[in-house]
C-alpha positions as CSV (number, residue, x, y, z in Angstrom):
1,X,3.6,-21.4,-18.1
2,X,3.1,-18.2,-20.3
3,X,0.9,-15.3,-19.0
4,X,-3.3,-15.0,-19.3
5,X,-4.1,-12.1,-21.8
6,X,-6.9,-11.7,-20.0
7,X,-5.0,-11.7,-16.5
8,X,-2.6,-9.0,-18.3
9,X,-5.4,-6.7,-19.1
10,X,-7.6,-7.1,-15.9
11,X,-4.1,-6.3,-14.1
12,X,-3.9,-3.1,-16.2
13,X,-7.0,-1.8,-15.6
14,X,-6.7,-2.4,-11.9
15,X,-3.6,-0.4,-11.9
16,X,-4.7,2.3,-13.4
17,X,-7.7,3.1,-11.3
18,X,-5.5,2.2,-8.3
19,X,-3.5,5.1,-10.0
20,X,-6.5,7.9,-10.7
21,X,-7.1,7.8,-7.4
22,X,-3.7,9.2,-6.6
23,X,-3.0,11.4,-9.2
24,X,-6.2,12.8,-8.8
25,X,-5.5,13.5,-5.1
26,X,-2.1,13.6,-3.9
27,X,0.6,13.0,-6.3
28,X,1.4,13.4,-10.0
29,X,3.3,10.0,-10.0
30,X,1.1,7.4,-11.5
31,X,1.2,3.5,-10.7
32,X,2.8,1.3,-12.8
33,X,1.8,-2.1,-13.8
34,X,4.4,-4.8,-14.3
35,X,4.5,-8.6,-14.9
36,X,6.9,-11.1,-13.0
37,X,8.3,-13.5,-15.7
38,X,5.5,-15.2,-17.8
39,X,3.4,-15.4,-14.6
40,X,-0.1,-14.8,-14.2
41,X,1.3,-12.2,-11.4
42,X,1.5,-8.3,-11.2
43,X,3.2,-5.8,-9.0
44,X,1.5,-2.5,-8.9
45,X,3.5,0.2,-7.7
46,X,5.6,3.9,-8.3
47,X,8.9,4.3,-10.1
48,X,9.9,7.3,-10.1
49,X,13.5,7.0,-11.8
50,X,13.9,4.6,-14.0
51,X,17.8,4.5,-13.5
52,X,16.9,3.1,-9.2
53,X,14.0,0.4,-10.5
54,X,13.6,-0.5,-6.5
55,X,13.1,2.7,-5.6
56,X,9.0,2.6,-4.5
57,X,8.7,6.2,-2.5
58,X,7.7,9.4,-4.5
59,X,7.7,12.5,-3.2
60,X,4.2,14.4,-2.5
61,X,4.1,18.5,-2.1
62,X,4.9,18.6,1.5
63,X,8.1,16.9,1.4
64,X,7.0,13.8,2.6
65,X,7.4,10.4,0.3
66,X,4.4,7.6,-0.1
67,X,5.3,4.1,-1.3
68,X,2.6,2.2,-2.5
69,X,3.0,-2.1,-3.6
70,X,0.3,-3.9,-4.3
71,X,0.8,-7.6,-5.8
72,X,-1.8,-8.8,-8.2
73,X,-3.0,-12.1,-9.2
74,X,-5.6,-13.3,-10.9
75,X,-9.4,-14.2,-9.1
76,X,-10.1,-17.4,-8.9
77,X,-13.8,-17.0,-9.1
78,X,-14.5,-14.3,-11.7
79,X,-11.7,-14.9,-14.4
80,X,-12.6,-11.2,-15.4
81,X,-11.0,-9.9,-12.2
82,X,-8.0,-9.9,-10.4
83,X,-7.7,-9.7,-6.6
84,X,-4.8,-8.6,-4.5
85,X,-2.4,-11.1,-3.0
86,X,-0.6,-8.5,-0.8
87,X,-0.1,-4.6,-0.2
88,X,2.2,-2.3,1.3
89,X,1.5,1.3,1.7
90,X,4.1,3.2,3.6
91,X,4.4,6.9,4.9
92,X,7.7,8.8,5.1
93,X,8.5,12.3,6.6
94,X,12.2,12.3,4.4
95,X,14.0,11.0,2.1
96,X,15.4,8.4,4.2
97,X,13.0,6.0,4.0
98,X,15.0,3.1,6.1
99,X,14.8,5.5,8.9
100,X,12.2,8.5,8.4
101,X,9.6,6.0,7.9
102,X,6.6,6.8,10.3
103,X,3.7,4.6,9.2
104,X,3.3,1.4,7.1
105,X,0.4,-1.0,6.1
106,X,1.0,-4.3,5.3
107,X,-1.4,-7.1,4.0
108,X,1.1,-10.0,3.8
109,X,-0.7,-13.8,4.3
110,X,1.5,-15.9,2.6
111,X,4.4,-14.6,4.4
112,X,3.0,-14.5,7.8
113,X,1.9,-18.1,7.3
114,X,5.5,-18.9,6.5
115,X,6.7,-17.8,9.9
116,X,5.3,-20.4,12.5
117,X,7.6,-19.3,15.2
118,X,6.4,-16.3,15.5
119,X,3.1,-15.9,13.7
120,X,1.4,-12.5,13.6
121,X,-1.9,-11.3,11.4
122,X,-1.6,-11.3,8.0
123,X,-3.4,-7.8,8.0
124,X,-0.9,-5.5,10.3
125,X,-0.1,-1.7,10.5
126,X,3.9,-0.9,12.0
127,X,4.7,2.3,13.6
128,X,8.2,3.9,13.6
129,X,8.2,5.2,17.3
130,X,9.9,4.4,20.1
131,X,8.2,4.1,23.8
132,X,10.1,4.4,27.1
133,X,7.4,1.7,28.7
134,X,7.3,-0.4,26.2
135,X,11.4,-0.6,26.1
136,X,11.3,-1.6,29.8
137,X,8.5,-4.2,29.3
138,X,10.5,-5.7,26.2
139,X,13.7,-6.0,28.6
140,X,11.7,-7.1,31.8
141,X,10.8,-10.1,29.1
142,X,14.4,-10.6,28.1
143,X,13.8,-9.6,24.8
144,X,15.2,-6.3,22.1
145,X,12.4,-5.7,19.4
146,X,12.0,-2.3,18.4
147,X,8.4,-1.1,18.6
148,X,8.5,-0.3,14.9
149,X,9.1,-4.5,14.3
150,X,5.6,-5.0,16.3
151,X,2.9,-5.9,13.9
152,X,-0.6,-4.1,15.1
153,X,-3.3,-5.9,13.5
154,X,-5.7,-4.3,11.3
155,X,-8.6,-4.9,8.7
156,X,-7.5,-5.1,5.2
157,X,-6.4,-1.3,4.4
158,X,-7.7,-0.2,1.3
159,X,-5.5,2.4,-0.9
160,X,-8.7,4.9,-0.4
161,X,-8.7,4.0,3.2
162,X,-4.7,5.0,3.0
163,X,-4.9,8.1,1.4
164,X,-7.9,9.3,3.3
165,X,-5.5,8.6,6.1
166,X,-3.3,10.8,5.2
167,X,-5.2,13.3,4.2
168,X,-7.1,13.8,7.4
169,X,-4.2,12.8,9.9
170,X,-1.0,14.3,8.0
171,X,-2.7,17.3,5.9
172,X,-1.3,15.9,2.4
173,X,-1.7,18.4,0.3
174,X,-4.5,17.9,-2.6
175,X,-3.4,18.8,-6.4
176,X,-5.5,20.9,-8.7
177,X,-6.3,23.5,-5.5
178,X,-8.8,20.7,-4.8
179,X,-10.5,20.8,-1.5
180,X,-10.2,17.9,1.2
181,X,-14.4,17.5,0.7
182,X,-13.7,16.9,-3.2
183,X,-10.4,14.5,-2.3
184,X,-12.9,12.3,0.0
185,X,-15.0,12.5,-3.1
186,X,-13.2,10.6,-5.3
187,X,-11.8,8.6,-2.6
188,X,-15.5,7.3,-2.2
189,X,-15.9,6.8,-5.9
190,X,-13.3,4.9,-5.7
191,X,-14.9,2.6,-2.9
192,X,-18.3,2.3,-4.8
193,X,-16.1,1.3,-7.8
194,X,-14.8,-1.2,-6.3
195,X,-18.3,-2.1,-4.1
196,X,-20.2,-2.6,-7.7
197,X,-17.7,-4.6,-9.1
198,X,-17.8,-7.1,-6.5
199,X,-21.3,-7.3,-6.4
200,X,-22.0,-7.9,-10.4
């Protein structure tokens, strides 16, 4: 099966107004849009250093690190659009991001349909926190998950609805001296981008 031109350039142009709206608002580091084999499938997302491809975080100007993933495939009812497949948008006060992780949202149905024995919504958000109460409850019920392993269910998470998030709850700092009123700005361009397009 060899790739869709069409698919290839839909992909593109997805990615990069995923990636306006970040470089407009919180970091210089722009999205990259990559293909997996000769698949009609794309994975949107940062990389920072070429030399550690896996690498997904970049660092914004308060020394925290975003990650942002989105996989792409193509829509199977408008051929000139492509729709997401999954996401995962992730917050980190350090470096460490297998441990200074504080936030993550996850759009994942495939996979959470692949897990029967212990199904959870496709459309989660995980919190890296710990909870006295909750430990006991866990052990009262015989059982040792981490809070940060419990999958909160959400709404689909839009990127805007991400960095909005993080603008308002975390003070991100804005590029350009822009002001958190012109940030939402764009963030709601964004939205009505995206609003029109499904509607023509």
């Amino acid at each position: 099966m060899s790739r869709d031109p069409s698919f290839e350039r839909n992909a593109r142009e997805f990615a990069d107004g995923l990636s306006s709206l970040l470089t407009r608002t919180i970091t210089y580091q722009p999205l990259v849009c990559s293909f997996v084999g000769g698949l009609n499938v794309a994975l949107v997302q940062f990389r920072p250093d070429p030399d550690v491809p896996e690498q997904r975080y970049v660092e914004l100007e308060n020394g925290c690190w975003v990650s942002v993933l989105q996989r792409v495939v193509p829509n199977p009812e408008d051929p000139d659009r492509v729709r997401t497949a999954a996401y995962s948008y992730s917050y980190s006060l350090g470096p460490d991001h297998d441990e200074e992780w504080l936030v993550r949202y996850d759009y994942v149905p495939e996979r959470a349909a692949q897990e029967p024995e212990h199904p959870y919504p496709a459309s989660h958000v995980h919190v890296n926190a710990s909870n006295g109460s909750y430990d006991e409850f866990m052990r009262a019920l015989s059982e040792d998950r981490p809070l940060s392993q419990v999958h909160f269910p959400t709404g689909r998470i839009s990127l805007e609805d991400f960095v909005e998030h993080l603008l308002i709850e975390f003070r991100v700092p804005i590029l350009y001296g822009r002001s958190v009123r012109e940030a939402l700005e764009i963030l709601e361009e964004g939205r009505e981008e995206f609003r029109k397009k499904r509607t023509s």
